[in-house]
Rosetta silent file (secondary structure, phi, psi, omega in degrees, C-alpha in Angstrom):
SEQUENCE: XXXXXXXXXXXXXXXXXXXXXXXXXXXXXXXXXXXXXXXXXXXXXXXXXXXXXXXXXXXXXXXXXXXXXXXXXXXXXXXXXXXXXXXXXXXXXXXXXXXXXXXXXXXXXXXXXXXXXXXXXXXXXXXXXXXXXXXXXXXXXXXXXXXXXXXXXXXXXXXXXXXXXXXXXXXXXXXXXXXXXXXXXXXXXXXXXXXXXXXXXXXXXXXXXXXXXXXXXXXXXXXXXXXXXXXXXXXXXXXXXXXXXXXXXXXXXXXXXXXXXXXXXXXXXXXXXXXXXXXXXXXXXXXXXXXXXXXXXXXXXXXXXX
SCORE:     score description
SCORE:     0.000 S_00000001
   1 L     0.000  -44.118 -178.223  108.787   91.577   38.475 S_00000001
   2 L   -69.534  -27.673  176.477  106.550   94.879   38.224 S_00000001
   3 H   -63.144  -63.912 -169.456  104.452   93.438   41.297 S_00000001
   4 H   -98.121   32.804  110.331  107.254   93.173   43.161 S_00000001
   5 H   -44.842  -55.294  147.081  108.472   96.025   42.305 S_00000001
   6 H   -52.450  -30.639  179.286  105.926   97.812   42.869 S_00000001
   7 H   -83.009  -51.917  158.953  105.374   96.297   46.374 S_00000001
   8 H   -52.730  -25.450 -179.313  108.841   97.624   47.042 S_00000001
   9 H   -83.597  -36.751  166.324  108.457  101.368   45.929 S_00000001
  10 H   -61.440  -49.963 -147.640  105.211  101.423   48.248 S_00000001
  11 H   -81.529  -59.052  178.967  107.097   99.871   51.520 S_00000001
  12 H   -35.948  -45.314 -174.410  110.357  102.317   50.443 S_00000001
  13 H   -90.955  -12.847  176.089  107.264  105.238   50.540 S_00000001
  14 H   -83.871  -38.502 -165.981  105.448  103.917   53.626 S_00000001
  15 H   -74.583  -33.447  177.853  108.592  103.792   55.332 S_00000001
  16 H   -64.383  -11.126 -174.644  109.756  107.575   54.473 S_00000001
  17 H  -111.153  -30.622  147.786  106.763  109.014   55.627 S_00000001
  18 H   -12.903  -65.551 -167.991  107.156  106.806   58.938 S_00000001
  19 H   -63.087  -42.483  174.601  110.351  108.426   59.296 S_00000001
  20 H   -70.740  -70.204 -168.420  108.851  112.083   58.372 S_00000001
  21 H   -60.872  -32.012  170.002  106.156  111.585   61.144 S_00000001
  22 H   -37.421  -51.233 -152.599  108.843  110.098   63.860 S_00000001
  23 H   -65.645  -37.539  176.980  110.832  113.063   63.183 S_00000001
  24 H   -55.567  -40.136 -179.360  108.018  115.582   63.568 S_00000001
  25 H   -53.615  -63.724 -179.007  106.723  113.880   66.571 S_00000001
  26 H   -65.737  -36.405  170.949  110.223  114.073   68.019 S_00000001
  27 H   -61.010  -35.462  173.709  111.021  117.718   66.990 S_00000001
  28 H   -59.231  -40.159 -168.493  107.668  118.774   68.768 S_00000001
  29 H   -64.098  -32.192 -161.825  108.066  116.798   71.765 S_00000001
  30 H   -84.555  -34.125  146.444  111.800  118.705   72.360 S_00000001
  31 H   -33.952  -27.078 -179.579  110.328  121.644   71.849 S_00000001
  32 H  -110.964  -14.928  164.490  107.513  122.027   73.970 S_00000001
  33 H   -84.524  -20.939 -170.539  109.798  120.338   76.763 S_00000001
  34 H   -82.547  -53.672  162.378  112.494  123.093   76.254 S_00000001
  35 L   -47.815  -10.670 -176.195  109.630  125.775   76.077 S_00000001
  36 H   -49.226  -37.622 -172.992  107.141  124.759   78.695 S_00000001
  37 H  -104.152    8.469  152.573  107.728  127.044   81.003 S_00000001
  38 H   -68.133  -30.321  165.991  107.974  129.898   78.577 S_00000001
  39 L  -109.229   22.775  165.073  104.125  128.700   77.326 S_00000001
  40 L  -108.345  -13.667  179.120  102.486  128.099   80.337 S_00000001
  41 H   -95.869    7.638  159.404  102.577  131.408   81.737 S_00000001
  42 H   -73.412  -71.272 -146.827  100.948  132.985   78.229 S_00000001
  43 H   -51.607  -48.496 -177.725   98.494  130.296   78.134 S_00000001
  44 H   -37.778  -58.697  161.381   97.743  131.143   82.265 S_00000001
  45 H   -31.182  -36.697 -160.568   97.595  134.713   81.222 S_00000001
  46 H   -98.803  -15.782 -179.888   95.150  134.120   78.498 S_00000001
  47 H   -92.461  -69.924  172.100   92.862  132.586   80.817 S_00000001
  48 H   -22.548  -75.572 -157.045   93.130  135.233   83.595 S_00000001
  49 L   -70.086  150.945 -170.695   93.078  138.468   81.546 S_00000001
  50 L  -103.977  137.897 -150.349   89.509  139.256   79.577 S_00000001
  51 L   -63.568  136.557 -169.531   88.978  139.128   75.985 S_00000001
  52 L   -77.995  144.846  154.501   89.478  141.997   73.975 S_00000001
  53 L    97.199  -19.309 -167.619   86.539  144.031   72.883 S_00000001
  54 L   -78.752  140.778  149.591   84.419  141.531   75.621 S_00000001
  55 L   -74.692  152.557  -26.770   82.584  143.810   78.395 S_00000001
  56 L   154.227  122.870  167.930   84.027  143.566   82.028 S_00000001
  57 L   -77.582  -36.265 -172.219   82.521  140.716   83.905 S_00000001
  58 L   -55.988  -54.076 -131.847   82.900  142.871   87.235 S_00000001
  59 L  -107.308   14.369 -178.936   81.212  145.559   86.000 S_00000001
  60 L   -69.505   -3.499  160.101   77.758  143.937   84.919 S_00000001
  61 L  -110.632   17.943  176.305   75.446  145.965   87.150 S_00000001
  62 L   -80.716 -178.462  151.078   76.250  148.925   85.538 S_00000001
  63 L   -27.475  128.991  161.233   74.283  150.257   81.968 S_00000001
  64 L   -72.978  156.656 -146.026   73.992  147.909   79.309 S_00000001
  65 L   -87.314  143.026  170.609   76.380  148.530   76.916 S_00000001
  66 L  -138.090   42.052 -168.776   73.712  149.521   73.951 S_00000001
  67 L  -144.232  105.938  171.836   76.251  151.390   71.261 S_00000001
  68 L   -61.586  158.361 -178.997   78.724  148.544   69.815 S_00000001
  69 L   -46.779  141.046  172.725   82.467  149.196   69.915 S_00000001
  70 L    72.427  -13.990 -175.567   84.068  150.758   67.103 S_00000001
  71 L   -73.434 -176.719 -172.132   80.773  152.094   65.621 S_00000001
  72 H   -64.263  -34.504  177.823   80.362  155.521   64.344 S_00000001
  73 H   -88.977    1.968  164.136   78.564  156.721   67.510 S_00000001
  74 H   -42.994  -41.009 -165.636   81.380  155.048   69.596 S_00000001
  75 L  -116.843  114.330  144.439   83.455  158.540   69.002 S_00000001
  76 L   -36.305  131.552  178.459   81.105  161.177   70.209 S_00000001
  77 L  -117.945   91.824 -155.745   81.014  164.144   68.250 S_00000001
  78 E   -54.773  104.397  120.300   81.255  167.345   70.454 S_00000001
  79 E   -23.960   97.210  173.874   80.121  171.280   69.549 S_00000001
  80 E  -107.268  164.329  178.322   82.420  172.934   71.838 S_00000001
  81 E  -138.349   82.861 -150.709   81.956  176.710   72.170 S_00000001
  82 E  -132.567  156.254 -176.917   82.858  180.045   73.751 S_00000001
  83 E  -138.871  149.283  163.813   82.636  183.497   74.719 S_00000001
  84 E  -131.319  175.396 -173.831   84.796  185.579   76.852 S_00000001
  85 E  -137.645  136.615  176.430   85.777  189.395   78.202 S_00000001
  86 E  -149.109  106.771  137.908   89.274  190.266   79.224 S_00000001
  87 E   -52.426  109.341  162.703   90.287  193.680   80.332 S_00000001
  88 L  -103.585  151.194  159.127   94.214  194.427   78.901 S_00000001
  89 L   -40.454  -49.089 -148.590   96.370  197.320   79.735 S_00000001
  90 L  -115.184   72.636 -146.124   97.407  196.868   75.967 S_00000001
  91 L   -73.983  -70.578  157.216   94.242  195.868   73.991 S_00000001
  92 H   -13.233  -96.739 -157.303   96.770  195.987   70.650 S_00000001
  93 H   -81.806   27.975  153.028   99.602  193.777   71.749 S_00000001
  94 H  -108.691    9.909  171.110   96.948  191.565   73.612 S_00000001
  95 H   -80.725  -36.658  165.006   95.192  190.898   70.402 S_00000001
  96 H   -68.233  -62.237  175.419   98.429  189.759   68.914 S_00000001
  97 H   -47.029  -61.942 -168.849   99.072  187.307   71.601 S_00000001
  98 H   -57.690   -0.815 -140.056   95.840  186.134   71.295 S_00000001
  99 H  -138.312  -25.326  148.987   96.256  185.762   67.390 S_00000001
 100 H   -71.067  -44.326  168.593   99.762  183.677   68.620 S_00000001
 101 L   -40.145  -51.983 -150.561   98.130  181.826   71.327 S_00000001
 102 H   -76.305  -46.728 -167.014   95.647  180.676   68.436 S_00000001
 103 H   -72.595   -2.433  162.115   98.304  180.027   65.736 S_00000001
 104 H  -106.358    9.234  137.109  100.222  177.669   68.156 S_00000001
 105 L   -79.855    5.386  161.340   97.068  175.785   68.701 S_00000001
 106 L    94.700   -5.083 -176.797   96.898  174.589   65.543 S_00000001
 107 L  -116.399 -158.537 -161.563   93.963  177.020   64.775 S_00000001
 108 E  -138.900  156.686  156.646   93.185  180.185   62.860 S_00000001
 109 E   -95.398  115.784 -170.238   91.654  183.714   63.240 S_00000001
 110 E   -60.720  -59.564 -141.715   88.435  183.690   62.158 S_00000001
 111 E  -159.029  140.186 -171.922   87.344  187.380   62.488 S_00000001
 112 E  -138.489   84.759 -176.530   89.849  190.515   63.999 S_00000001
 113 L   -98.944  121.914  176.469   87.634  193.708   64.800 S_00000001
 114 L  -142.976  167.009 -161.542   89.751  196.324   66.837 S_00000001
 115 L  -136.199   84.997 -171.967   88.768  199.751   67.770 S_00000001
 116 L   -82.111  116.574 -179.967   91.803  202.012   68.840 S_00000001
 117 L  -129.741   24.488 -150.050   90.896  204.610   71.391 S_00000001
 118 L    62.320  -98.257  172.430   93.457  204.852   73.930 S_00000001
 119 L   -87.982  -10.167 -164.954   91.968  203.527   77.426 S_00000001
 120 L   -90.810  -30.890 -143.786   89.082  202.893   75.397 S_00000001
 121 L   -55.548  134.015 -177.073   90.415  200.676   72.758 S_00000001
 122 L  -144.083  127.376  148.163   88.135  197.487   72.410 S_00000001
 123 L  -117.038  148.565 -160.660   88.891  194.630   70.024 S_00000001
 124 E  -104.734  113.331  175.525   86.697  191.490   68.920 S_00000001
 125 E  -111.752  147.749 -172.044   88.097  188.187   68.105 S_00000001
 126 E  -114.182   72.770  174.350   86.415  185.081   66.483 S_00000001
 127 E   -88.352  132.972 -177.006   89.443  181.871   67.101 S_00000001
 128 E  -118.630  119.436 -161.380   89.018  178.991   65.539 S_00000001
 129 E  -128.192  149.265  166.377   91.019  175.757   67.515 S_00000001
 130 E   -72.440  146.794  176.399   91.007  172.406   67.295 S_00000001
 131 H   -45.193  -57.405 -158.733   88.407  170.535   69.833 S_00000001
 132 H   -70.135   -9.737 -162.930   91.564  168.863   71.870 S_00000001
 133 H  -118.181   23.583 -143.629   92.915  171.921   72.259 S_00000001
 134 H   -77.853  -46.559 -177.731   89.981  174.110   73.009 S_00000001
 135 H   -56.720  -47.421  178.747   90.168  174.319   77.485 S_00000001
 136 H   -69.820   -8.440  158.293   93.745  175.099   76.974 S_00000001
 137 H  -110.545   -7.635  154.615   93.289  178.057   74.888 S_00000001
 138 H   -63.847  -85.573 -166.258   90.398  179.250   76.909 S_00000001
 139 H   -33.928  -54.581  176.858   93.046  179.211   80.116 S_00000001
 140 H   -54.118  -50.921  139.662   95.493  180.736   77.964 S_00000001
 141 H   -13.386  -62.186 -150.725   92.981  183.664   76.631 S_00000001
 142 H   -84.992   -2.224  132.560   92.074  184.481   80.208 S_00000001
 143 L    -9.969  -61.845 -163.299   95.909  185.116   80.789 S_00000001
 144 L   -56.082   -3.165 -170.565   96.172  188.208   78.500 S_00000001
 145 L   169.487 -162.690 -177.107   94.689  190.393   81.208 S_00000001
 146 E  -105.540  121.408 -173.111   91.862  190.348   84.174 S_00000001
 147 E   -55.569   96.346  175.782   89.436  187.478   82.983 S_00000001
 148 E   -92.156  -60.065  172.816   85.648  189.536   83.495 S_00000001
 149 E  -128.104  175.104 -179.434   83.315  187.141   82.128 S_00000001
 150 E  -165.837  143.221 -162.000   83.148  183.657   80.496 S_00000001
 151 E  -133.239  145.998  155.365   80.729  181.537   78.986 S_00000001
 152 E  -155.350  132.183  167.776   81.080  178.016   77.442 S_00000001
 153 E  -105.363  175.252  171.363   78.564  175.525   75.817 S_00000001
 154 E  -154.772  175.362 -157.670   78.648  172.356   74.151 S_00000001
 155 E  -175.509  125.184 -179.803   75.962  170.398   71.850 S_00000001
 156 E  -109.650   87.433 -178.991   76.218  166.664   71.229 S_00000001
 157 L   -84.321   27.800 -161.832   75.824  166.553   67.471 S_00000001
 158 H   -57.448  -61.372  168.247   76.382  162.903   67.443 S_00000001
 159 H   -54.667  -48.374 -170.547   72.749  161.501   65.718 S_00000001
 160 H   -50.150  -54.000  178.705   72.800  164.759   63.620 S_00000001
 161 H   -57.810  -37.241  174.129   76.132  163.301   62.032 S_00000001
 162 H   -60.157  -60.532  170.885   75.259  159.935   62.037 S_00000001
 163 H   -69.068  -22.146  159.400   71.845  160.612   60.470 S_00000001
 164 H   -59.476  -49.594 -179.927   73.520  162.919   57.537 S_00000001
 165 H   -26.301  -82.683  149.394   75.976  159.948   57.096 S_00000001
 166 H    -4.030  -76.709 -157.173   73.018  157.860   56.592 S_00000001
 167 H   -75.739  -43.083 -159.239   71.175  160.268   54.458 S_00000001
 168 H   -73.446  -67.774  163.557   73.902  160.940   52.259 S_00000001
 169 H   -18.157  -67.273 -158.791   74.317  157.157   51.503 S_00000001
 170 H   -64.796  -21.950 -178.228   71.381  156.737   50.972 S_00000001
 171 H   -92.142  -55.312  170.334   70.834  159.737   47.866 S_00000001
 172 H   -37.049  -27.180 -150.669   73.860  158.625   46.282 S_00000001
 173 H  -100.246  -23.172  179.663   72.816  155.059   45.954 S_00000001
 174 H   -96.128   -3.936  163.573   69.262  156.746   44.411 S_00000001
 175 H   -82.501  -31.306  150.290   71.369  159.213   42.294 S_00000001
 176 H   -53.511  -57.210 -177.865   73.322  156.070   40.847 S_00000001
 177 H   -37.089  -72.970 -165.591   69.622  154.498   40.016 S_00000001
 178 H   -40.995  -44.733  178.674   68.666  157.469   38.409 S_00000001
 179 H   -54.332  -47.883  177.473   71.699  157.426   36.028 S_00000001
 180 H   -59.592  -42.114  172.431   71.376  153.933   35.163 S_00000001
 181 H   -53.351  -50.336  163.278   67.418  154.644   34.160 S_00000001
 182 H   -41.240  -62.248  167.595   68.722  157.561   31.924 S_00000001
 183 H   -54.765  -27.498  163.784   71.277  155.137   29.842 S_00000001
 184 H   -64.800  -45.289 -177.901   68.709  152.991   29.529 S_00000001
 185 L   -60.971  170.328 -126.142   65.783  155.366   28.192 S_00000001
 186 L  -138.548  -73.610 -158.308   64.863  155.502   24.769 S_00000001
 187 L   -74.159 -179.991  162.103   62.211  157.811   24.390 S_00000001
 188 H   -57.700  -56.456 -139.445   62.300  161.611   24.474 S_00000001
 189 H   -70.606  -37.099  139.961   60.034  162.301   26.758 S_00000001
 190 H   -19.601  -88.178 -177.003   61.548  159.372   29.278 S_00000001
 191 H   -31.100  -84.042 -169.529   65.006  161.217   28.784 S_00000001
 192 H   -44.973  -62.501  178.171   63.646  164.648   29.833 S_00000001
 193 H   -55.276  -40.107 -165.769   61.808  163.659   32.793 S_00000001
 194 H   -50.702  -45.043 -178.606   64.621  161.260   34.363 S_00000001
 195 H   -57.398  -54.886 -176.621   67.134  164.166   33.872 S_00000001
 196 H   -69.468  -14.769  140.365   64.875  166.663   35.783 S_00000001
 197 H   -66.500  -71.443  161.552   64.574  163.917   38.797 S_00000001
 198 H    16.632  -70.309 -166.211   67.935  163.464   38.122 S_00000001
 199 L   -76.319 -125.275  169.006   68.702  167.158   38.633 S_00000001
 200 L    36.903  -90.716 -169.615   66.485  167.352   41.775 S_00000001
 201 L   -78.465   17.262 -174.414   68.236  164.626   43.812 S_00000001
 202 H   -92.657  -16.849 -169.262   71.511  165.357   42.437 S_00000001
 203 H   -47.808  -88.923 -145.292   70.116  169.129   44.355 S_00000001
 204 H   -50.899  -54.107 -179.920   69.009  167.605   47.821 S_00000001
 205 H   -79.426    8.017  152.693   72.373  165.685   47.859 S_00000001
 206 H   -68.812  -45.344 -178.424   74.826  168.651   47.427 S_00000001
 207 H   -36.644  -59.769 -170.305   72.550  169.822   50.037 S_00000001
 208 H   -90.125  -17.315  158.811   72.965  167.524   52.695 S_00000001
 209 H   -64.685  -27.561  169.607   76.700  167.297   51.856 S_00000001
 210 H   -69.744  -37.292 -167.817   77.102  170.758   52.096 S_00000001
 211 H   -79.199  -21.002  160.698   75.525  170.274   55.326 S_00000001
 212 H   -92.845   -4.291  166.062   78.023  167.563   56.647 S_00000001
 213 H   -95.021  -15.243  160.006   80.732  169.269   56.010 S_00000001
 214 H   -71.706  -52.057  178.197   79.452  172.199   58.063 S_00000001
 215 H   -67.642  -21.301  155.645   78.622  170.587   60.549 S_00000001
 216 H   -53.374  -37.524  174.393   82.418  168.642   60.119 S_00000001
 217 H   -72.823  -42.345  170.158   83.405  171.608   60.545 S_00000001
 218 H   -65.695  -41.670  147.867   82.126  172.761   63.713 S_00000001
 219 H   -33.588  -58.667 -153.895   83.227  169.541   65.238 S_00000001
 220 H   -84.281  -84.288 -152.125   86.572  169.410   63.845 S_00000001
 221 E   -93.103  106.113  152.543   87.460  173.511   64.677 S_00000001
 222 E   -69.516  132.020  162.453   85.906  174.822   68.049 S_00000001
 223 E  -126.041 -175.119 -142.265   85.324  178.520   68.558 S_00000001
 224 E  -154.100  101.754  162.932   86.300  180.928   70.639 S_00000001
 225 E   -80.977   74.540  177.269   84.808  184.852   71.054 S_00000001
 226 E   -70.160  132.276 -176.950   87.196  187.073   72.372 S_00000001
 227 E  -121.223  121.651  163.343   86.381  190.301   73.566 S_00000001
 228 L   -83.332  155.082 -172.619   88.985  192.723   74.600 S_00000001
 229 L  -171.358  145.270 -142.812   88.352  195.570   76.109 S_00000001
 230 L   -86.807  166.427  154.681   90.597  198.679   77.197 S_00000001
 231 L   -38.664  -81.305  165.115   91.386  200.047   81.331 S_00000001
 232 L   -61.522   17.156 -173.428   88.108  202.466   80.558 S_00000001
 233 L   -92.699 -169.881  166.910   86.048  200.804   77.930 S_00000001
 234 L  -108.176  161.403 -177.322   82.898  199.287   79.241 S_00000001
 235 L  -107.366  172.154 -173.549   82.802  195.707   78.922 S_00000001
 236 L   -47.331  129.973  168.940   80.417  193.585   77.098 S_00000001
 237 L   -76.416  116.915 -169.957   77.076  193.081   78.681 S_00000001
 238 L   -74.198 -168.075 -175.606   76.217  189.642   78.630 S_00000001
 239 L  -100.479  139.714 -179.370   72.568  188.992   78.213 S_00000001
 240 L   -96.355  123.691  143.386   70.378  188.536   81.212 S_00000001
 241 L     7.008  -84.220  154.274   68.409  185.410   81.854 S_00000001
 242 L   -98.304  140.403  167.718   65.913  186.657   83.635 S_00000001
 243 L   -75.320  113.668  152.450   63.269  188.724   81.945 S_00000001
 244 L  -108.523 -166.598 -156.946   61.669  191.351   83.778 S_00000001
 245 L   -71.145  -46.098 -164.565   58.730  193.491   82.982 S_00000001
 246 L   -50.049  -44.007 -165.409   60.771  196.787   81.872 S_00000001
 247 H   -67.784  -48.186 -167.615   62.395  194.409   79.277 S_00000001
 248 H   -97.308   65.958 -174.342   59.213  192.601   77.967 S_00000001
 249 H  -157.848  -45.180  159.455   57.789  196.245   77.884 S_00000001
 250 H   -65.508  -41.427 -160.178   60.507  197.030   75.565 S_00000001
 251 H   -89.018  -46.407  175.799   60.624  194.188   73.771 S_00000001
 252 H   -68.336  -15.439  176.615   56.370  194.719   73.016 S_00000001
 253 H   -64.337  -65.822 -166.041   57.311  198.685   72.489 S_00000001
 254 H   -60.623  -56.040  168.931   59.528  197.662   69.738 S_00000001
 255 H  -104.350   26.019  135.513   56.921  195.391   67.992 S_00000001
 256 H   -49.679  -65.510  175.814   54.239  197.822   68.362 S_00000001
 257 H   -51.160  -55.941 -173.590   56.434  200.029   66.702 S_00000001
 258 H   -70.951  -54.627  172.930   57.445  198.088   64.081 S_00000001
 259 H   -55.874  -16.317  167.729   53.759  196.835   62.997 S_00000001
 260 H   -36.718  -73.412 -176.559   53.119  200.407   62.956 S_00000001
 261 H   -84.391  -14.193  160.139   55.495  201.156   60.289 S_00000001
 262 H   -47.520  -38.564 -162.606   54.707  197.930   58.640 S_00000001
 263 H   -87.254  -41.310  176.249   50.967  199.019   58.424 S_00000001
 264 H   -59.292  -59.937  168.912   52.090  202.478   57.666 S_00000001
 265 H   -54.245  -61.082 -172.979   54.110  201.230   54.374 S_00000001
 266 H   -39.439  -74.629  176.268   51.654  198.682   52.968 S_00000001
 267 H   -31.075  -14.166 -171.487   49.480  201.822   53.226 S_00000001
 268 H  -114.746  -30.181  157.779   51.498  204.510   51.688 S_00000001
 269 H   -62.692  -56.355 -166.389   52.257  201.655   48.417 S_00000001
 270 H   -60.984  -48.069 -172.483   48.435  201.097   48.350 S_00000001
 271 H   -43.559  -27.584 -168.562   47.136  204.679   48.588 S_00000001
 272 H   -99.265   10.852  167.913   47.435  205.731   44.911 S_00000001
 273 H  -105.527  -14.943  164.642   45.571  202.668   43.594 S_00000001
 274 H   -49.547  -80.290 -150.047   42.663  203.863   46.343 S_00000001
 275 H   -57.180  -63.254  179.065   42.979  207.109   44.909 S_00000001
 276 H   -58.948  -11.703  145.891   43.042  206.233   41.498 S_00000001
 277 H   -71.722  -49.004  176.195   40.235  203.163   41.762 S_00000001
 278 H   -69.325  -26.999 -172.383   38.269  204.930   44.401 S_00000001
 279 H   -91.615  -19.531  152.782   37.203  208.331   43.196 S_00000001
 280 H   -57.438  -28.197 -165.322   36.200  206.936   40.149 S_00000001
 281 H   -77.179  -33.719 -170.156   34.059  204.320   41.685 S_00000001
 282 H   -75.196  -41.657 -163.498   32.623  207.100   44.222 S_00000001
 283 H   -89.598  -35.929  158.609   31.370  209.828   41.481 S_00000001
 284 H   -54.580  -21.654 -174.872   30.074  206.464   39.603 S_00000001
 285 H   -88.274  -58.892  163.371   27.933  205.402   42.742 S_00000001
 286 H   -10.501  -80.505  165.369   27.258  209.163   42.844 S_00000001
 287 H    -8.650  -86.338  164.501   25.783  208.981   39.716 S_00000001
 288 H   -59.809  -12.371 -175.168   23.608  206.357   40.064 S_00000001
 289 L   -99.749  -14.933 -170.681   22.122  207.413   42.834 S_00000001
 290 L   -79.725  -42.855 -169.251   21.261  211.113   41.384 S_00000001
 291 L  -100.062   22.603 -175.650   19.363  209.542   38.369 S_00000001
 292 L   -81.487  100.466 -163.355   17.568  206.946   40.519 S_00000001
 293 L   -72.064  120.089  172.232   13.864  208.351   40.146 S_00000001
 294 L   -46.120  117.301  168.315   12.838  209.528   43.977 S_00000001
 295 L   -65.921  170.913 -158.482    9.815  207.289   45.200 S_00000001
 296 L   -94.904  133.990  152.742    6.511  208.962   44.973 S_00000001
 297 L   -58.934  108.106 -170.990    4.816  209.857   48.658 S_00000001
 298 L   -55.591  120.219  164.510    1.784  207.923   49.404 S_00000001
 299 L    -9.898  101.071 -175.591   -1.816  210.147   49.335 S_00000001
 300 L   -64.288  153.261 -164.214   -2.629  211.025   52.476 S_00000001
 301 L   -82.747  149.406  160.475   -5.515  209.173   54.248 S_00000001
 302 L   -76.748  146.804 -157.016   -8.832  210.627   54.313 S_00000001
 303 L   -56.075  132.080  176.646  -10.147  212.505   57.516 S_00000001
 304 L   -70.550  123.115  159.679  -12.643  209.913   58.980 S_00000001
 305 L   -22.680  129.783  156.671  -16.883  211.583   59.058 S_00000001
 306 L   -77.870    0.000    0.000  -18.144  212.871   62.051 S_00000001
């Protein structure tokens, strides 16, 4: 009786999963006939269109790609920079605009020098903008009045950041060592040196942290040197390029002059340790030379016989 029981609860469980696979079979099949032509044009698509993150088969005689996707040098990191001159009527209420102009970019006034003189009136501004917004507050700037000069650089700090990144990593992970060597030591003398490495690269890596966040900064904030400058002021002179002789005739005047007075100061601290070192030293030399017994004059020769 348990065998053929048993022979029955298997065929009762062979048959149920029979039934379970029919059904599945059949639910797929009606499915993929009532979708088919809703999945054949994905699948088509999927062939056609090129894989994401895949380079452009067309485009293989260009540069090889040599900076992967998504890395850190992938997003460029941009210095942008500027300096301009704008004669206003109103040097005042164009310093305010420009100080609106800034604050509806998203940026700040760094540095607000004004000079009220009437026609003369000349104020200096230092705006600090976000990078996306930096050409558009240049345009805007040159607005406030008639645009005399303009200057703009840029610097591609991209490796500098990358290589702090880097560097940074890398003194934390030996500023972790160091800690762990301290909980471990024993001795004094162990203890005291590890802390004073310790101290030391715990230094270097405020250091270079200070230094990515400056440079984060400069990235991040673009600036922007406005110079205002009245109906009658003079405007800023930019710097000239070329050097000619009067200038590197100046510029050698000037550090003539200045070794001059360089030479002249060491000399005017030094003189009273001459005087007080030398004149002793001179009436000693003096001295000696007074009581130095005088050589004796040799005999004169005798007259030769006639």
């Amino acid at each position: 009786m348990r065998t053929v029981g048993g022979r029955s609860v298997t065929a009762l469980v062979a048959v149920g999963l029979a039934t379970l696979l029919a059904a599945t079979a059949c639910g797929g099949s009606s499915a993929n006939d009532a979708g088919g032509t809703s999945t054949a044009a994905p699948a088509q698509r999927d062939q056609s269109a090129p894989k994401e993150g895949a380079p452009d088969q067309g485009a293989k005689t260009g540069a090889a790609l040599t900076v992967p996707v998504g890395s850190p040098v992938d997003t460029r990191s941009i210095v942008y920079k500027g300096e301009m001159t704008v004669r206003a009527s109103d040097v005042d209420r164009a310093a305010s605009e420009a100080s609106t102009i800034a604050t509806g970019a998203a940026g700040v006034v760094a540095g607000d020098n004004r000079r009220d003189n009437g026609a003369d009136s000349t104020a200096d501004l230092v705006i600090r903008v976000p990078a996306k917004s930096f050409y558009g507050t240049v345009e805007k700037l040159s607005d406030l009045g008639k645009e005399l000069t303009r200057g703009i650089s840029t610097e591609d700090v991209t490796e500098a950041v990358v290589d702090l990144d880097a560097r940074i990593a890398s003194q934390k992970a030996s500023v972790d060592r160091t800690r762990a060597l301290l909980g471990r030591a024993q001795q004094i003398t162990d203890i005291v040196t590890i802390e004073q490495e310790l101290a030391r690269r715990e230094a270097e890596l405020g250091s270079l942290q200070a230094r990515q966040r400056s440079l984060a900064d400069q990235v991040t904030l673009s600036t922007i040197t406005l110079h205002l400058v009245g109906p009658k002021a003079p405007a800023v002179k930019e710097k000239d390029e070329a050097e000619n002789f009067l200038t590197g005739l100046a510029a050698g005047w000037d550090a003539f002059v200045t070794s001059v007075n360089g030479a002249l100061i060491v000399l005017g601290a030094m003189l009273p340790f001459l005087v007080a070192i030398g004149i002793p030293v001179w009436l000693a030399v003096w001295l000696l030379r007074r009581r130095r017994p005088q050589p004796v004059p040799p005999a004169p020769a005798p007259a030769p016989e006639a």
